[in-house]
C-alpha positions as CSV (number, residue, x, y, z in Angstrom):
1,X,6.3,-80.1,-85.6
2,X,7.1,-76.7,-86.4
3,X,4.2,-75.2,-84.8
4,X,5.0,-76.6,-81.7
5,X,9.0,-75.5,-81.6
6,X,7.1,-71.9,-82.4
7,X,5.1,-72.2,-79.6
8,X,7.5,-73.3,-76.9
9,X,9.5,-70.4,-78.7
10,X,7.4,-67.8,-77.8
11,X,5.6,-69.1,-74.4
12,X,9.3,-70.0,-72.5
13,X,10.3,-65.7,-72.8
14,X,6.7,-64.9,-71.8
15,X,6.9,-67.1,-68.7
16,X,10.0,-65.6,-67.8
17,X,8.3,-62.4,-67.9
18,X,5.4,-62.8,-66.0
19,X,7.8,-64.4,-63.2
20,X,10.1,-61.8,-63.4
21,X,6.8,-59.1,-62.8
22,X,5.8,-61.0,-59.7
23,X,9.0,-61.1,-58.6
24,X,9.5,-56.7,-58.6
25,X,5.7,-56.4,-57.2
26,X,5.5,-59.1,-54.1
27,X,5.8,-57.7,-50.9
28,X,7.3,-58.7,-47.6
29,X,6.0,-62.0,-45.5
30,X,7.1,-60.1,-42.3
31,X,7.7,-56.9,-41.2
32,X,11.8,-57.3,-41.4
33,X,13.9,-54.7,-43.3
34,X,10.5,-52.5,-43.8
35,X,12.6,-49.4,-43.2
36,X,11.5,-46.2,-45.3
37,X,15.1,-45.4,-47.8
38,X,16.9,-42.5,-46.2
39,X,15.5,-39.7,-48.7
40,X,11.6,-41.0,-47.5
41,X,12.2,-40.6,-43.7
42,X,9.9,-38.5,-41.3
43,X,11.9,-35.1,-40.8
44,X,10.4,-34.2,-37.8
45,X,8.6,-35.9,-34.9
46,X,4.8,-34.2,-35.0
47,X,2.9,-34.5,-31.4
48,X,-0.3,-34.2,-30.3
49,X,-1.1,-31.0,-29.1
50,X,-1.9,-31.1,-25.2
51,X,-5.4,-29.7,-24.1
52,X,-5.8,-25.7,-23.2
53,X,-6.1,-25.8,-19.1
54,X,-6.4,-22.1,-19.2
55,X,-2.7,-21.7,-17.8
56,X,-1.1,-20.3,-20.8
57,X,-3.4,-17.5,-21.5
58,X,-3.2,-16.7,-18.5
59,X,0.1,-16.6,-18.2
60,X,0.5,-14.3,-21.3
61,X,-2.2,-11.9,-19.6
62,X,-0.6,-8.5,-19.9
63,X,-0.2,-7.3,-16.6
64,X,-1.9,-3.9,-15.6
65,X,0.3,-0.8,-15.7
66,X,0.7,1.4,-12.5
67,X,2.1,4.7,-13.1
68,X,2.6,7.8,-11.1
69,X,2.2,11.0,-12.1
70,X,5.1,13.6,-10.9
71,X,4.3,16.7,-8.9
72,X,6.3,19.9,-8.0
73,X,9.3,18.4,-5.3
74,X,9.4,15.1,-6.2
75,X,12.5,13.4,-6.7
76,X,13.0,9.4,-8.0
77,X,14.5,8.6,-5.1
78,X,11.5,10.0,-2.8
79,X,9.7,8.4,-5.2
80,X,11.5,5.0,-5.4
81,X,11.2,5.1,-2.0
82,X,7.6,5.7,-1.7
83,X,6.9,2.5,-4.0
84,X,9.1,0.3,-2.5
85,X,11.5,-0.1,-5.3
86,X,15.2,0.5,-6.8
87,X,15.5,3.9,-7.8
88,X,18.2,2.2,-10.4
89,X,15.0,0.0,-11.4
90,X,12.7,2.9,-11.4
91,X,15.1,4.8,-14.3
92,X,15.4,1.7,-16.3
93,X,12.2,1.2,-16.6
94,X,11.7,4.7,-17.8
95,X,14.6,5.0,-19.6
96,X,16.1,8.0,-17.4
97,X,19.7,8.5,-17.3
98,X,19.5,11.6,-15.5
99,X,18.0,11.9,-12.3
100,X,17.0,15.4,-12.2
101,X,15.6,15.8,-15.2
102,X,11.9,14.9,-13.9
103,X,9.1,17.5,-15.3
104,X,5.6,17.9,-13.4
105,X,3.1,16.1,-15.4
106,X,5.8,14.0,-16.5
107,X,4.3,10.3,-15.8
108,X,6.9,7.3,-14.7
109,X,6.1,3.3,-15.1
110,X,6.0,1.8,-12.0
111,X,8.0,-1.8,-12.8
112,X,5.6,-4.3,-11.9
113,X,7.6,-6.3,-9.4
114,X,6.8,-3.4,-7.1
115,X,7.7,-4.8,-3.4
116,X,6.7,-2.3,-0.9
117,X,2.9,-1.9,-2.1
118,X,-0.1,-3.8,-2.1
119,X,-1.8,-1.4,-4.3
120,X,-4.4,-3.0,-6.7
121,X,-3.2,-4.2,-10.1
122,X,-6.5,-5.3,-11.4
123,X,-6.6,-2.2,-13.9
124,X,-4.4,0.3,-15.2
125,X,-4.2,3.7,-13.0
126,X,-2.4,6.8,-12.2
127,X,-1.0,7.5,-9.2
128,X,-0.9,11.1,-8.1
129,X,0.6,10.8,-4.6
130,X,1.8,8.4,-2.1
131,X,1.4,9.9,1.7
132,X,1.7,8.1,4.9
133,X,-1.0,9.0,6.7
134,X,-2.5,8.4,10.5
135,X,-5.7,6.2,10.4
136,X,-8.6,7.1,12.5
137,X,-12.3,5.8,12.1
138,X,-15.7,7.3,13.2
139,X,-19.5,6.6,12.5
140,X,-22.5,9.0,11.7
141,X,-23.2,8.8,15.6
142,X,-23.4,11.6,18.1
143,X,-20.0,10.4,19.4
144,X,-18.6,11.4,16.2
145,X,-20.5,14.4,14.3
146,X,-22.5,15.5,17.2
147,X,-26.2,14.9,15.4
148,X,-28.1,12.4,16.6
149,X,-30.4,9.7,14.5
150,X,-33.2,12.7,14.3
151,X,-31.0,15.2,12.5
152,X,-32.4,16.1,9.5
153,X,-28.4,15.5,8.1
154,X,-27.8,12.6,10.1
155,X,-25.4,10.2,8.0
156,X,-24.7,13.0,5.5
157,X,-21.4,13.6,4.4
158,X,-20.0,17.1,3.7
159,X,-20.2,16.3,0.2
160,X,-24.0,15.7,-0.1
161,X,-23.8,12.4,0.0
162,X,-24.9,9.3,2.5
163,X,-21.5,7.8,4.6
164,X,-21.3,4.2,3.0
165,X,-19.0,1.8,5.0
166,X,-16.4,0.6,2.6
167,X,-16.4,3.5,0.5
168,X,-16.3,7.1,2.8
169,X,-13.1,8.5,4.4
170,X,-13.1,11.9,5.9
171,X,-10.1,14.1,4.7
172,X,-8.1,17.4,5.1
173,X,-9.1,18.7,1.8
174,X,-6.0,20.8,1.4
175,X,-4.2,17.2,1.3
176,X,-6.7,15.1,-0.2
177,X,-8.9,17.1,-2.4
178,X,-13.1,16.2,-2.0
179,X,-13.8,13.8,-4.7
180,X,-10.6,11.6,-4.6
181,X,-10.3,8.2,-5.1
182,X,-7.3,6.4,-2.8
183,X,-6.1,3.3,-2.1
184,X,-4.7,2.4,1.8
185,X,-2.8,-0.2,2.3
186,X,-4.3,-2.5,4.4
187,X,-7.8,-1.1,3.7
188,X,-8.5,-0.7,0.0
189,X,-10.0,1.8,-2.2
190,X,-12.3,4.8,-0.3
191,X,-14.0,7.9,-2.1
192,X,-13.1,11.2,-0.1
193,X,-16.4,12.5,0.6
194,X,-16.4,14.0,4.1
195,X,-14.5,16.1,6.0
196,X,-13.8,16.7,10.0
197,X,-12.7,19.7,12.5
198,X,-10.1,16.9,14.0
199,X,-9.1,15.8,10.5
200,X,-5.8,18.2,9.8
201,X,-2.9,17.6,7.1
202,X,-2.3,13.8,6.4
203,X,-4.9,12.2,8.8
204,X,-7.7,10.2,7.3
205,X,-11.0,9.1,9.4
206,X,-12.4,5.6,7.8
207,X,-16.1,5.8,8.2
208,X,-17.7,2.9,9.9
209,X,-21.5,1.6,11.0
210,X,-20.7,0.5,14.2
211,X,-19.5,2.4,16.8
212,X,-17.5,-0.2,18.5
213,X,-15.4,-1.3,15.2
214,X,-14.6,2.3,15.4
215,X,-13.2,2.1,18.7
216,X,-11.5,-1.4,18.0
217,X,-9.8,0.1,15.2
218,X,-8.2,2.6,17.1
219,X,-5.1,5.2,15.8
220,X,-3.0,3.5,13.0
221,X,0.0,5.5,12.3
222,X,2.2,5.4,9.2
223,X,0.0,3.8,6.8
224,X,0.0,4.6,3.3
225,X,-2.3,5.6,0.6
226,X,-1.8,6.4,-3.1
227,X,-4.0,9.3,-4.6
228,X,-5.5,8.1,-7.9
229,X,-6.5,9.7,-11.0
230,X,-8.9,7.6,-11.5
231,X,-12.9,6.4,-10.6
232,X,-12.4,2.9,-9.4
233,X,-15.5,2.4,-7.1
């Protein structure tokens, strides 16, 4: 008899708890109430991050720099002017707060939103000077240098080397010295490399294979072109 009240003693608080246990430990039959408590919540939404098309690095490309280098008489506004720009743009972008105080040699940011050209911004450059000019064109024929196909110099610029459509432009040297590299709107970039007895101050001569284009592209006055300082073709 007593060893049964001792049992039932000591079993009935060791039922209670094991129930108790399963009790703190069971988990939800549904997903009601399955909240995280305040102080366990997500602090921020994370998202997946979206492919690379390519657009954003392109994008944050830097874009090419075009500057101009001053020379003797130039002023910002003939310069603005020349570019196509705000002269009040032209001194922010250089940080000038006084017009005159320009030095030759001195070299000036061209801001990139540059209207009035359709100069090439595929590399950085200098720009040495902007002229407007009168387009002419010719081709290695009689018509234009007086030596036929059997001249020994047929084709053969006053520089040495062979007339190349795309690339040779006959000058007045005094303007554009022999060896420069320009860009004309509406044409592109061309090497200096020959020169002509009609070819005086600002006029250019666009060298050309065939003797009709030459005609066809006729006298184009006004057009400008932007000495660079540097070998682009």
């Amino acid at each position: 008899m007593l060893l049964r009240i001792l049992f039932t003693v000591l079993t009935i608080p060791l039922l209670f708890s094991l129930w108790l246990a399963d009790k703190a430990y069971s988990y939800p039959s549904s997903d009601d109430h399955t909240d995280l408590p305040p102080s366990y919540t997500v602090a921020a939404k994370v998202t997946e991050p979206e492919p690379d098309t390519g657009a954003s690095t392109a994008a944050s490309a830097a874009v090419p720099t075009t500057q101009y280098q001053i020379n003797r008489g130039d002023t910002l506004f003939q310069i603005a002017r020349d570019f196509g720009i705000d002269v009040n743009d032209l001194m922010a972008a250089n940080q000038i707060y006084n017009p005159k105080s320009l030095t030759i040699g001195q070299t000036l940011t061209i801001p990139a939103s540059v209207g009035g050209t359709d100069a090439p911004r595929s590399q950085p450059k200098i720009i040495k000077k902007v002229i407007n000019t009168t387009l002419t064109a010719y081709t290695a024929g009689f018509e234009s240098t007086g030596k036929k196909a059997s001249h020994p110099e047929y084709g053969i610029t006053y520089s040495g080397l062979k007339a190349k459509e795309g690339r040779t432009i006959a000058v007045d040297p005094n303007v554009i010295p022999l060896g420069s590299t320009v860009f004309i709107e509406g044409i592109g970039i061309r090497k200096a490399e020959d020169i002509g007895s009609a070819i005086r101050g600002s006029r250019i001569d666009v060298f050309m294979n065939d003797l009709g284009q030459a005609k066809e592209f006729g006298i184009k006055k006004n057009v400008k072109v932007y000495v660079l300082d540097r070998e682009l073709i």
